[in-house]
C-alpha positions, 0 to 999 in steps of 0.5 A, a space after each residue: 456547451 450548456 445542456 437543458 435538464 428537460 425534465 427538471 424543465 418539465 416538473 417545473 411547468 407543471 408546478 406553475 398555475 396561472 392565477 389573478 396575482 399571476 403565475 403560482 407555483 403547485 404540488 400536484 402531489 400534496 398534500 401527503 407526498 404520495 404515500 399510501 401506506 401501503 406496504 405493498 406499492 411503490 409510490 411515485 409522483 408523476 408531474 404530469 398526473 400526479 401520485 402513482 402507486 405500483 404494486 409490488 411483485 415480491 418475486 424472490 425468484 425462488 420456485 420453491 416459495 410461495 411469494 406475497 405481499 400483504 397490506 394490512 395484518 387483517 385477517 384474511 380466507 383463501 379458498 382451496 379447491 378440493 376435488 379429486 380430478 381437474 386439480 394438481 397435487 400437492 397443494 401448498 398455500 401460504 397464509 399468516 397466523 389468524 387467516 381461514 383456509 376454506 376447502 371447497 368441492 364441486 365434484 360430488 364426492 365425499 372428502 376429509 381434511 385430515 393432518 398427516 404430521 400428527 398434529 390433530 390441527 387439522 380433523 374435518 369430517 367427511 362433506 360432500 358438494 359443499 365446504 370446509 374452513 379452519 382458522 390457524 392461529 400458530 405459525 409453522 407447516 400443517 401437512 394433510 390429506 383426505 383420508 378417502 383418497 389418501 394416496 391422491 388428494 395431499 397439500 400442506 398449509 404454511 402460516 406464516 407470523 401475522 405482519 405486513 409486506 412481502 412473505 414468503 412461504 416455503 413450499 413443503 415437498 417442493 423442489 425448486 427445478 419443479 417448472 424449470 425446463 432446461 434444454 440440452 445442446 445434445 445428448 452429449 451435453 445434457 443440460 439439468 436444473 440444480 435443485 439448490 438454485 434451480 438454475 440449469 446446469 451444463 454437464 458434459 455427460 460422464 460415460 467413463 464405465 470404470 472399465 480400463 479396456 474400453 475407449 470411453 466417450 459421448 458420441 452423438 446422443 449416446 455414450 459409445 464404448 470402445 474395446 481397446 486393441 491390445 494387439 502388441 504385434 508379437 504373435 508369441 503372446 496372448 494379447 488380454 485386457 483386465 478391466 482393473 488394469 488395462 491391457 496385459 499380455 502373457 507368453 504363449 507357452 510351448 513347453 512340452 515338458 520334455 527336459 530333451 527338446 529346447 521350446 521357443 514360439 516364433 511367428 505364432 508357431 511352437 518350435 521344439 528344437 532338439 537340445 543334443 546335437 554334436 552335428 556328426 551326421 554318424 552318430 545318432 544323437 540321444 537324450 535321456 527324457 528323464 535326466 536330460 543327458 546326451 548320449 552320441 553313439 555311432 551309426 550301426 554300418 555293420 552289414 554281416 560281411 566279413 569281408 567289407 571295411 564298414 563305416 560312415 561318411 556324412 551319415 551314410 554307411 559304405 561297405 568297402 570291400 576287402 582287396 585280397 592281391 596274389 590270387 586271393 580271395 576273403 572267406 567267411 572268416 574275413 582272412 585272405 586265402 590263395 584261390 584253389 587249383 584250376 580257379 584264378 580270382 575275379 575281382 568283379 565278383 571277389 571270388 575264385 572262377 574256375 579257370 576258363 576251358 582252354 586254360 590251367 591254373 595252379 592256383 594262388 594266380 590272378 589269371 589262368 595260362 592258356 594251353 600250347 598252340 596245337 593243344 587244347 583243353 575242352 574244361 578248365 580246372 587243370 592244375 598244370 599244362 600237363 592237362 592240355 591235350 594234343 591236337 590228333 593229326 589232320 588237326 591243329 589249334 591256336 594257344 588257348 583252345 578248346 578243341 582243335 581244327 582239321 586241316 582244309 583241303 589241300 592243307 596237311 599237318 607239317 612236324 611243326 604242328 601246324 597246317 601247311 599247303 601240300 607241295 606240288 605232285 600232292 594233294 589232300 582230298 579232304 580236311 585232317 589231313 596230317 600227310 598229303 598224297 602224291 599224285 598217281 601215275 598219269 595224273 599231276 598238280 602243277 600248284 601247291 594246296 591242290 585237293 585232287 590232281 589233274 589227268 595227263 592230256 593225251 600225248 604226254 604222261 607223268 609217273 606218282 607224284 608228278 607235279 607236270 606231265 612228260 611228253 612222247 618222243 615225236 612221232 609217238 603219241 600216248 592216250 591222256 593218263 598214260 603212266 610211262 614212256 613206254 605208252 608212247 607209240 
Protein backbone atom coordinates (compact mmCIF):
# COMPACT_ATOMS: atom_id res chain seq x y z
CA UNK A 1 0.00 0.00 0.00
CA UNK A 2 1.76 3.48 -0.97
CA UNK A 3 1.14 5.97 1.47
CA UNK A 4 1.15 10.45 0.31
CA UNK A 5 3.88 12.44 2.10
CA UNK A 6 1.14 15.29 2.63
CA UNK A 7 3.42 17.65 3.80
CA UNK A 8 5.94 17.26 1.18
CA UNK A 9 2.66 17.57 -1.11
CA UNK A 10 1.89 20.70 0.62
CA UNK A 11 5.53 22.34 0.36
CA UNK A 12 5.11 21.49 -3.09
CA UNK A 13 1.96 23.47 -3.79
CA UNK A 14 2.81 26.30 -2.27
CA UNK A 15 6.18 26.54 -4.37
CA UNK A 16 4.08 26.72 -7.51
CA UNK A 17 2.66 30.20 -8.93
CA UNK A 18 0.60 30.51 -11.90
CA UNK A 19 2.04 32.68 -14.62
CA UNK A 20 1.10 33.54 -18.46
CA UNK A 21 4.13 30.33 -19.37
CA UNK A 22 1.83 28.33 -17.02
CA UNK A 23 2.71 27.02 -13.89
CA UNK A 24 6.46 28.30 -11.96
CA UNK A 25 7.56 26.90 -9.56
CA UNK A 26 8.96 29.58 -6.09
CA UNK A 27 10.71 30.24 -2.69
CA UNK A 28 8.82 32.03 -0.41
CA UNK A 29 11.89 32.03 1.65
CA UNK A 30 14.51 33.58 -0.72
CA UNK A 31 16.39 34.92 -1.36
CA UNK A 32 18.54 34.20 2.10
CA UNK A 33 17.11 31.03 3.32
CA UNK A 34 15.57 32.60 6.50
CA UNK A 35 18.67 33.73 8.06
CA UNK A 36 18.60 36.61 10.36
CA UNK A 37 21.71 36.59 11.73
CA UNK A 38 20.76 36.52 14.71
CA UNK A 39 22.36 34.53 17.30
CA UNK A 40 19.46 34.35 19.33
CA UNK A 41 16.52 33.08 17.09
CA UNK A 42 15.69 29.83 15.66
CA UNK A 43 15.10 30.25 12.08
CA UNK A 44 12.56 28.36 10.13
CA UNK A 45 10.57 28.42 6.76
CA UNK A 46 6.97 27.83 6.88
CA UNK A 47 5.62 26.92 3.46
CA UNK A 48 2.68 28.64 3.97
CA UNK A 49 4.01 32.00 5.46
CA UNK A 50 7.42 31.92 4.95
CA UNK A 51 10.65 32.59 7.44
CA UNK A 52 9.76 32.16 10.90
CA UNK A 53 12.30 33.33 13.71
CA UNK A 54 11.75 32.12 17.12
CA UNK A 55 13.73 33.26 19.99
CA UNK A 56 15.70 31.34 22.13
CA UNK A 57 15.02 30.71 25.94
CA UNK A 58 18.62 29.88 26.63
CA UNK A 59 17.38 28.24 29.98
CA UNK A 60 20.07 25.80 31.52
CA UNK A 61 17.72 25.14 34.05
CA UNK A 62 20.25 26.00 36.50
CA UNK A 63 18.46 28.49 39.42
CA UNK A 64 21.78 29.77 40.33
CA UNK A 65 22.62 31.56 36.88
CA UNK A 66 21.24 34.19 35.21
CA UNK A 67 20.14 33.07 31.60
CA UNK A 68 20.44 35.32 28.29
CA UNK A 69 21.01 35.73 25.03
CA UNK A 70 22.51 38.49 23.29
CA UNK A 71 22.34 39.25 19.45
CA UNK A 72 24.89 41.83 18.89
CA UNK A 73 28.46 42.55 20.96
CA UNK A 74 26.79 46.35 21.14
CA UNK A 75 27.04 47.80 24.31
CA UNK A 76 24.06 47.80 26.28
CA UNK A 77 22.44 49.36 30.11
CA UNK A 78 20.46 47.68 32.50
CA UNK A 79 18.78 49.62 35.12
CA UNK A 80 18.62 48.22 38.71
CA UNK A 81 16.16 49.47 41.20
CA UNK A 82 17.52 50.84 44.32
CA UNK A 83 15.38 51.27 47.12
CA UNK A 84 15.24 50.20 50.45
CA UNK A 85 11.88 48.51 50.53
CA UNK A 86 9.49 47.03 47.74
CA UNK A 87 12.79 45.45 46.43
CA UNK A 88 14.13 41.81 47.02
CA UNK A 89 17.86 41.48 48.13
CA UNK A 90 20.70 40.45 47.04
CA UNK A 91 20.40 41.56 43.69
CA UNK A 92 22.44 39.65 40.86
CA UNK A 93 22.70 41.24 37.29
CA UNK A 94 24.43 39.58 34.55
CA UNK A 95 26.10 42.12 32.08
CA UNK A 96 29.28 41.75 29.37
CA UNK A 97 32.31 43.69 29.35
CA UNK A 98 31.35 47.51 28.27
CA UNK A 99 27.66 47.36 29.45
CA UNK A 100 26.47 50.29 31.86
CA UNK A 101 24.69 49.14 35.03
CA UNK A 102 22.39 52.28 35.88
CA UNK A 103 20.95 52.53 39.92
CA UNK A 104 17.93 54.15 39.85
CA UNK A 105 15.69 55.38 43.26
CA UNK A 106 12.34 56.62 43.70
CA UNK A 107 12.13 56.08 47.35
CA UNK A 108 13.78 59.37 48.54
CA UNK A 109 16.27 58.11 50.65
CA UNK A 110 19.96 58.88 50.32
CA UNK A 111 21.91 55.56 49.13
CA UNK A 112 25.91 54.82 47.70
CA UNK A 113 27.15 52.07 45.62
CA UNK A 114 30.10 51.08 47.32
CA UNK A 115 32.25 47.65 46.56
CA UNK A 116 32.37 45.20 49.19
CA UNK A 117 35.46 43.00 47.86
CA UNK A 118 38.15 45.40 48.00
CA UNK A 119 38.07 46.09 44.40
CA UNK A 120 37.47 50.33 44.66
CA UNK A 121 35.48 49.50 41.05
CA UNK A 122 32.51 50.46 42.46
CA UNK A 123 32.49 54.35 44.59
CA UNK A 124 29.23 56.30 44.03
CA UNK A 125 28.45 58.66 46.53
CA UNK A 126 25.38 59.42 48.02
CA UNK A 127 22.37 60.44 45.48
CA UNK A 128 19.05 60.94 46.33
CA UNK A 129 15.64 60.44 43.99
CA UNK A 130 17.82 60.17 41.04
CA UNK A 131 20.38 57.80 39.45
CA UNK A 132 23.74 56.42 39.02
CA UNK A 133 25.65 54.55 35.92
CA UNK A 134 28.92 52.75 35.94
CA UNK A 135 30.28 51.04 32.77
CA UNK A 136 32.40 47.73 33.37
CA UNK A 137 35.21 47.16 31.19
CA UNK A 138 36.66 43.82 33.09
CA UNK A 139 34.94 40.59 33.17
CA UNK A 140 34.54 38.79 36.71
CA UNK A 141 31.87 39.39 39.81
CA UNK A 142 31.70 43.01 41.65
CA UNK A 143 30.12 42.62 44.89
CA UNK A 144 28.40 45.94 46.81
CA UNK A 145 26.31 47.63 49.07
CA UNK A 146 24.96 50.94 50.23
CA UNK A 147 26.98 51.96 52.67
CA UNK A 148 23.69 53.59 54.80
CA UNK A 149 21.96 50.57 54.66
CA UNK A 150 24.58 48.02 54.66
CA UNK A 151 23.02 45.47 56.47
CA UNK A 152 19.95 45.39 53.83
CA UNK A 153 20.41 46.95 50.70
CA UNK A 154 23.41 44.07 48.97
CA UNK A 155 23.62 42.52 45.29
CA UNK A 156 26.68 41.68 42.92
CA UNK A 157 27.26 42.30 39.13
CA UNK A 158 28.83 39.73 37.11
CA UNK A 159 30.56 40.65 33.65
CA UNK A 160 30.72 38.47 31.42
CA UNK A 161 33.47 38.45 28.39
CA UNK A 162 31.77 40.61 25.50
CA UNK A 163 30.30 37.95 22.57
CA UNK A 164 26.96 37.09 21.39
CA UNK A 165 24.60 34.18 22.05
CA UNK A 166 23.50 32.71 25.23
CA UNK A 167 25.31 33.39 28.63
CA UNK A 168 25.01 32.61 31.59
CA UNK A 169 26.16 34.29 34.40
CA UNK A 170 26.61 32.87 37.88
CA UNK A 171 24.64 34.27 40.42
CA UNK A 172 27.05 35.09 43.50
CA UNK A 173 25.71 33.92 47.08
CA UNK A 174 23.15 32.08 45.08
CA UNK A 175 21.87 28.36 46.12
CA UNK A 176 20.14 26.62 43.29
CA UNK A 177 16.96 25.21 45.79
CA UNK A 178 16.60 29.41 46.27
CA UNK A 179 12.74 28.94 44.23
CA UNK A 180 12.64 25.38 44.37
CA UNK A 181 9.79 24.15 46.64
CA UNK A 182 9.60 20.43 47.39
CA UNK A 183 6.60 18.60 48.93
CA UNK A 184 6.88 15.94 51.33
CA UNK A 185 4.84 12.50 51.27
CA UNK A 186 4.67 13.21 55.34
CA UNK A 187 6.64 13.75 58.06
CA UNK A 188 8.40 10.54 57.93
CA UNK A 189 9.33 10.94 54.18
CA UNK A 190 10.65 14.46 53.89
CA UNK A 191 11.53 15.39 50.91
CA UNK A 192 14.55 18.28 50.36
CA UNK A 193 15.95 20.16 47.45
CA UNK A 194 19.82 19.21 46.69
CA UNK A 195 21.85 22.54 46.37
CA UNK A 196 24.36 20.55 43.76
CA UNK A 197 21.28 19.94 41.01
CA UNK A 198 18.29 21.63 42.78
CA UNK A 199 16.33 18.50 42.23
CA UNK A 200 14.21 17.36 45.24
CA UNK A 201 15.43 14.56 46.95
CA UNK A 202 13.30 11.94 48.88
CA UNK A 203 14.96 10.99 52.30
CA UNK A 204 13.39 8.67 54.72
CA UNK A 205 13.88 10.81 57.93
CA UNK A 206 16.88 9.35 59.96
CA UNK A 207 15.45 8.99 63.70
CA UNK A 208 18.38 6.71 65.06
CA UNK A 209 19.30 8.64 68.66
CA UNK A 210 22.65 6.68 68.72
CA UNK A 211 21.10 5.40 71.94
CA UNK A 212 21.06 1.17 72.07
CA UNK A 213 17.93 1.35 74.58
CA UNK A 214 15.47 2.60 72.47
CA UNK A 215 13.28 1.55 69.58
CA UNK A 216 14.07 4.13 66.93
CA UNK A 217 11.42 4.82 64.16
CA UNK A 218 9.31 7.74 62.24
CA UNK A 219 6.00 7.46 63.25
CA UNK A 220 3.24 9.68 61.61
CA UNK A 221 4.94 13.29 61.40
CA UNK A 222 7.50 12.75 64.20
CA UNK A 223 10.19 10.28 65.22
CA UNK A 224 9.07 8.05 68.04
CA UNK A 225 11.61 6.51 70.60
CA UNK A 226 10.74 3.73 72.32
CA UNK A 227 12.55 2.14 75.52
CA UNK A 228 13.27 -1.23 75.03
CA UNK A 229 12.22 -3.96 77.76
CA UNK A 230 15.21 -5.62 79.28
CA UNK A 231 12.87 -7.72 81.57
CA UNK A 232 14.50 -11.10 81.06
CA UNK A 233 12.08 -13.01 83.24
CA UNK A 234 14.39 -13.70 86.23
CA UNK A 235 13.44 -11.82 89.23
CA UNK A 236 17.02 -12.36 90.82
CA UNK A 237 18.60 -9.77 88.33
CA UNK A 238 18.55 -6.26 88.04
CA UNK A 239 17.33 -5.66 84.35
CA UNK A 240 19.51 -2.34 83.05
CA UNK A 241 20.07 -1.09 79.41
CA UNK A 242 23.44 1.16 78.49
CA UNK A 243 23.09 3.24 75.81
CA UNK A 244 26.47 2.15 74.28
CA UNK A 245 25.60 -1.42 74.42
CA UNK A 246 22.39 -2.26 74.99
CA UNK A 247 20.72 -4.03 77.58
CA UNK A 248 22.54 -6.02 80.62
CA UNK A 249 21.63 -7.56 83.66
CA UNK A 250 23.29 -7.78 86.90
CA UNK A 251 22.64 -10.39 89.96
CA UNK A 252 20.77 -9.28 92.71
CA UNK A 253 23.31 -9.47 95.49
CA UNK A 254 22.29 -11.01 98.60
CA UNK A 255 25.31 -11.65 100.30
CA UNK A 256 25.25 -11.11 104.01
CA UNK A 257 28.82 -11.36 104.52
CA UNK A 258 28.20 -14.09 106.74
CA UNK A 259 30.86 -16.93 106.00
CA UNK A 260 28.05 -18.90 108.34
CA UNK A 261 24.83 -18.61 105.93
CA UNK A 262 24.72 -19.94 102.22
CA UNK A 263 22.79 -16.67 100.18
CA UNK A 264 20.81 -17.51 96.93
CA UNK A 265 17.65 -15.00 95.68
CA UNK A 266 14.85 -16.90 94.22
CA UNK A 267 11.75 -15.68 93.22
CA UNK A 268 13.11 -11.86 93.97
CA UNK A 269 13.31 -12.86 97.50
CA UNK A 270 16.85 -13.36 99.32
CA UNK A 271 17.00 -16.52 101.17
CA UNK A 272 20.22 -17.31 103.89
CA UNK A 273 20.17 -20.78 104.24
CA UNK A 274 22.08 -21.84 107.34
CA UNK A 275 25.50 -23.83 105.75
CA UNK A 276 26.01 -26.24 109.22
CA UNK A 277 23.36 -28.80 109.75
CA UNK A 278 24.00 -32.41 110.41
CA UNK A 279 19.99 -32.91 110.50
CA UNK A 280 20.14 -34.31 114.28
CA UNK A 281 17.38 -32.29 115.48
CA UNK A 282 19.58 -33.12 119.39
CA UNK A 283 22.20 -31.22 118.66
CA UNK A 284 22.21 -27.79 118.23
CA UNK A 285 24.05 -26.53 115.40
CA UNK A 286 26.83 -23.99 115.50
CA UNK A 287 29.25 -21.91 113.07
CA UNK A 288 31.94 -19.84 114.08
CA UNK A 289 31.11 -16.22 112.09
CA UNK A 290 34.70 -15.86 111.57
CA UNK A 291 36.34 -19.01 110.55
CA UNK A 292 32.98 -20.42 109.11
CA UNK A 293 33.63 -23.72 111.39
CA UNK A 294 30.60 -25.94 112.64
CA UNK A 295 30.31 -27.07 115.57
CA UNK A 296 27.38 -29.70 116.72
CA UNK A 297 27.32 -30.15 120.47
CA UNK A 298 24.46 -31.94 122.25
CA UNK A 299 21.18 -30.42 123.41
CA UNK A 300 21.61 -29.61 127.29
CA UNK A 301 18.41 -32.04 128.99
CA UNK A 302 19.88 -31.96 132.35
CA UNK A 303 16.93 -31.00 134.75
CA UNK A 304 19.13 -31.15 138.10
CA UNK A 305 17.57 -34.53 138.99
CA UNK A 306 19.57 -36.97 140.30
CA UNK A 307 17.19 -39.09 140.04
CA UNK A 308 15.97 -38.89 135.86
CA UNK A 309 17.92 -40.69 133.03
CA UNK A 310 17.95 -37.31 130.90
CA UNK A 311 18.10 -37.37 126.97
CA UNK A 312 16.85 -36.18 123.78
CA UNK A 313 14.53 -37.91 121.10
CA UNK A 314 13.68 -35.73 118.04
CA UNK A 315 15.03 -32.64 119.56
CA UNK A 316 12.97 -32.73 122.70
CA UNK A 317 14.23 -33.54 126.06
CA UNK A 318 12.72 -36.40 128.33
CA UNK A 319 13.36 -37.20 132.10
CA UNK A 320 12.80 -40.86 132.78
CA UNK A 321 12.84 -41.46 136.04
CA UNK A 322 15.19 -43.99 138.12
CA UNK A 323 13.01 -47.22 138.91
CA UNK A 324 14.25 -48.49 142.28
CA UNK A 325 12.73 -52.40 142.91
CA UNK A 326 12.40 -54.05 146.49
CA UNK A 327 10.98 -51.14 148.33
CA UNK A 328 13.53 -48.60 147.28
CA UNK A 329 13.43 -45.24 146.56
CA UNK A 330 16.48 -42.74 144.68
CA UNK A 331 17.89 -40.11 147.01
CA UNK A 332 19.43 -36.77 146.40
CA UNK A 333 22.70 -38.58 145.29
CA UNK A 334 20.73 -40.71 142.48
CA UNK A 335 21.55 -44.26 144.71
CA UNK A 336 18.75 -46.55 145.39
CA UNK A 337 18.05 -47.15 149.06
CA UNK A 338 15.50 -49.40 150.82
CA UNK A 339 12.41 -47.25 152.29
CA UNK A 340 12.61 -46.70 156.37
CA UNK A 341 10.78 -48.81 158.73
CA UNK A 342 6.65 -48.03 158.90
CA UNK A 343 7.08 -46.42 155.11
CA UNK A 344 6.56 -48.77 151.89
CA UNK A 345 7.64 -47.20 148.39
CA UNK A 346 4.68 -45.32 146.23
CA UNK A 347 5.59 -45.57 142.62
CA UNK A 348 3.19 -42.79 141.54
CA UNK A 349 5.14 -40.44 143.85
CA UNK A 350 8.69 -42.29 143.81
CA UNK A 351 9.04 -41.70 147.22
CA UNK A 352 8.72 -43.57 150.82
CA UNK A 353 4.62 -43.20 152.17
CA UNK A 354 4.29 -44.08 155.82
CA UNK A 355 2.48 -47.26 155.96
CA UNK A 356 -1.14 -46.41 155.93
CA UNK A 357 -3.05 -46.70 159.67
CA UNK A 358 -4.28 -50.43 160.09
CA UNK A 359 -0.90 -51.71 158.88
CA UNK A 360 3.30 -52.11 159.61
CA UNK A 361 5.99 -52.18 157.45
CA UNK A 362 9.52 -53.21 158.29
CA UNK A 363 10.84 -51.46 155.52
CA UNK A 364 12.73 -52.27 152.40
CA UNK A 365 8.85 -53.40 151.33
CA UNK A 366 6.78 -52.69 148.23
CA UNK A 367 3.72 -52.87 150.47
CA UNK A 368 2.74 -52.72 153.99
CA UNK A 369 1.01 -55.85 156.12
CA UNK A 370 -2.29 -55.17 157.37
CA UNK A 371 -2.92 -55.94 161.33
CA UNK A 372 -4.60 -59.36 162.30
CA UNK A 373 -8.54 -59.62 162.41
CA UNK A 374 -9.78 -58.43 165.86
CA UNK A 375 -6.55 -56.23 166.13
CA UNK A 376 -5.91 -53.08 164.68
CA UNK A 377 -3.65 -49.93 164.32
CA UNK A 378 -5.18 -46.14 164.64
CA UNK A 379 -1.33 -45.08 162.88
CA UNK A 380 0.94 -46.46 160.38
CA UNK A 381 4.41 -46.40 160.91
CA UNK A 382 4.82 -49.85 162.90
CA UNK A 383 7.74 -51.63 162.18
CA UNK A 384 6.27 -55.01 163.13
CA UNK A 385 2.90 -56.90 164.04
CA UNK A 386 3.85 -56.43 167.46
CA UNK A 387 2.48 -52.70 167.03
CA UNK A 388 -1.19 -53.74 166.41
CA UNK A 389 -3.57 -53.60 169.27
CA UNK A 390 -6.25 -55.96 170.50
CA UNK A 391 -9.66 -55.71 170.19
CA UNK A 392 -11.17 -54.78 174.10
CA UNK A 393 -13.66 -57.31 174.71
CA UNK A 394 -17.45 -56.60 173.67
CA UNK A 395 -15.42 -55.68 170.32
CA UNK A 396 -13.99 -57.12 167.14
CA UNK A 397 -12.30 -56.00 163.84
CA UNK A 398 -11.45 -57.08 160.21
CA UNK A 399 -7.73 -57.54 159.06
CA UNK A 400 -6.32 -54.03 158.48
CA UNK A 401 -8.29 -51.79 160.68
CA UNK A 402 -8.04 -49.03 162.53
CA UNK A 403 -10.14 -49.50 165.37
CA UNK A 404 -12.37 -52.18 166.32
CA UNK A 405 -16.34 -52.59 166.45
CA UNK A 406 -18.50 -53.34 169.48
CA UNK A 407 -20.52 -56.23 169.16
CA UNK A 408 -24.47 -55.53 168.39
CA UNK A 409 -27.15 -56.19 170.59
CA UNK A 410 -27.58 -59.60 171.09
CA UNK A 411 -24.15 -60.38 169.67
CA UNK A 412 -21.11 -61.36 172.26
CA UNK A 413 -17.28 -61.92 171.57
CA UNK A 414 -16.77 -65.99 171.35
CA UNK A 415 -12.85 -67.28 172.21
CA UNK A 416 -12.54 -66.91 168.38
CA UNK A 417 -12.41 -63.06 168.60
CA UNK A 418 -15.34 -62.94 166.72
CA UNK A 419 -19.10 -61.57 167.57
CA UNK A 420 -21.21 -64.49 167.57
CA UNK A 421 -25.56 -64.59 168.37
CA UNK A 422 -26.28 -65.25 172.09
CA UNK A 423 -27.57 -68.77 172.43
CA UNK A 424 -31.04 -69.22 173.48
CA UNK A 425 -32.06 -68.56 177.58
CA UNK A 426 -29.20 -65.48 176.87
CA UNK A 427 -29.18 -62.26 176.02
CA UNK A 428 -26.98 -59.14 175.43
CA UNK A 429 -28.86 -55.80 176.34
CA UNK A 430 -26.43 -53.48 174.55
CA UNK A 431 -23.50 -53.70 172.14
CA UNK A 432 -19.78 -54.77 173.53
CA UNK A 433 -20.91 -57.32 174.84
CA UNK A 434 -17.91 -60.13 175.37
CA UNK A 435 -20.35 -62.63 177.34
CA UNK A 436 -24.13 -62.87 177.08
CA UNK A 437 -26.46 -63.03 180.02
CA UNK A 438 -28.96 -65.85 180.93
CA UNK A 439 -32.24 -64.95 181.12
CA UNK A 440 -33.46 -64.53 184.92
CA UNK A 441 -35.92 -66.50 186.73
CA UNK A 442 -39.28 -66.04 185.41
CA UNK A 443 -38.43 -64.82 182.12
CA UNK A 444 -36.99 -66.85 178.86
CA UNK A 445 -35.50 -66.38 175.05
CA UNK A 446 -36.83 -68.78 172.75
CA UNK A 447 -34.09 -67.51 169.85
CA UNK A 448 -30.58 -66.94 169.78
CA UNK A 449 -29.35 -63.14 169.13
CA UNK A 450 -32.00 -62.10 171.85
CA UNK A 451 -31.15 -58.26 173.22
CA UNK A 452 -33.91 -59.00 176.38
CA UNK A 453 -36.13 -61.76 177.53
CA UNK A 454 -39.40 -62.51 177.72
CA UNK A 455 -41.64 -62.91 181.16
CA UNK A 456 -43.32 -66.21 181.83
CA UNK A 457 -47.07 -65.92 180.93
CA UNK A 458 -49.14 -66.96 183.99
CA UNK A 459 -49.60 -70.70 184.50
CA UNK A 460 -45.98 -71.44 183.77
CA UNK A 461 -42.62 -70.42 185.17
CA UNK A 462 -39.06 -70.91 184.04
CA UNK A 463 -35.65 -71.06 186.22
CA UNK A 464 -32.17 -68.59 185.02
CA UNK A 465 -31.21 -69.16 181.71
CA UNK A 466 -34.67 -70.64 180.53
CA UNK A 467 -34.72 -70.75 176.76
CA UNK A 468 -39.13 -71.97 177.17
CA UNK A 469 -40.85 -71.54 180.39
CA UNK A 470 -42.36 -74.71 182.43
CA UNK A 471 -46.01 -75.15 182.92
CA UNK A 472 -47.86 -75.95 186.48
CA UNK A 473 -49.04 -79.23 187.25
CA UNK A 474 -53.13 -79.18 186.75
CA UNK A 475 -55.23 -77.81 188.57
CA UNK A 476 -52.35 -75.55 189.80
CA UNK A 477 -51.72 -72.32 188.38
CA UNK A 478 -49.00 -69.79 188.86
CA UNK A 479 -48.94 -65.74 188.57
CA UNK A 480 -46.65 -64.61 184.93
CA UNK A 481 -42.67 -64.52 186.17
CA UNK A 482 -43.45 -67.27 188.43
CA UNK A 483 -39.69 -68.55 189.14
CA UNK A 484 -40.13 -72.15 190.49
CA UNK A 485 -42.72 -75.07 190.67
CA UNK A 486 -43.36 -74.49 193.99
CA UNK A 487 -45.50 -71.23 192.84
CA UNK A 488 -47.97 -73.42 191.44
CA UNK A 489 -50.98 -73.64 193.27
Amino acid sequence: MNCINFAALFCFLACISIGSSGFILSDPCTPNGCNDNNPCTTDICDPFVGCQYMNITCNDFNPCTVDKCYSSTAAQTVTVTWNVQGVVYPLNTAIRVGDTVTWSTTDAKPHTVMSTDGTGELNIASFTSSSRSHTFNTAGTFRYYCSIHSTTMIGAVEVLANGVGCTHATVANCSKCANVICTSLDGCHPSECNPSNGLCTVTPMNCFDNNMCTSDACTGQACVFTPYSCDDGDLCTMDMCKSTGGCFWTSISCDDRNLCTTDRCLNGTCFLVAMCSDQDPCTIDTCDPVTGTCSYPQMNCDDGNPCTTDGCSNGACYHTPVMCAGGRYCDMFGSCIPCPVGTTYNPVTMMCDDCPPGSWGPGGQDACTPCLANYYLPLGSEMSADGCIPCPCGTASVAGSTSCTPCKKGFHRTSSLKCAKCAVGTYAPATGYGTCLNCPAGTYASVTGSSSCTMCPAGTYSAPGAAACVACPAPTTCPAGSTTSADCM
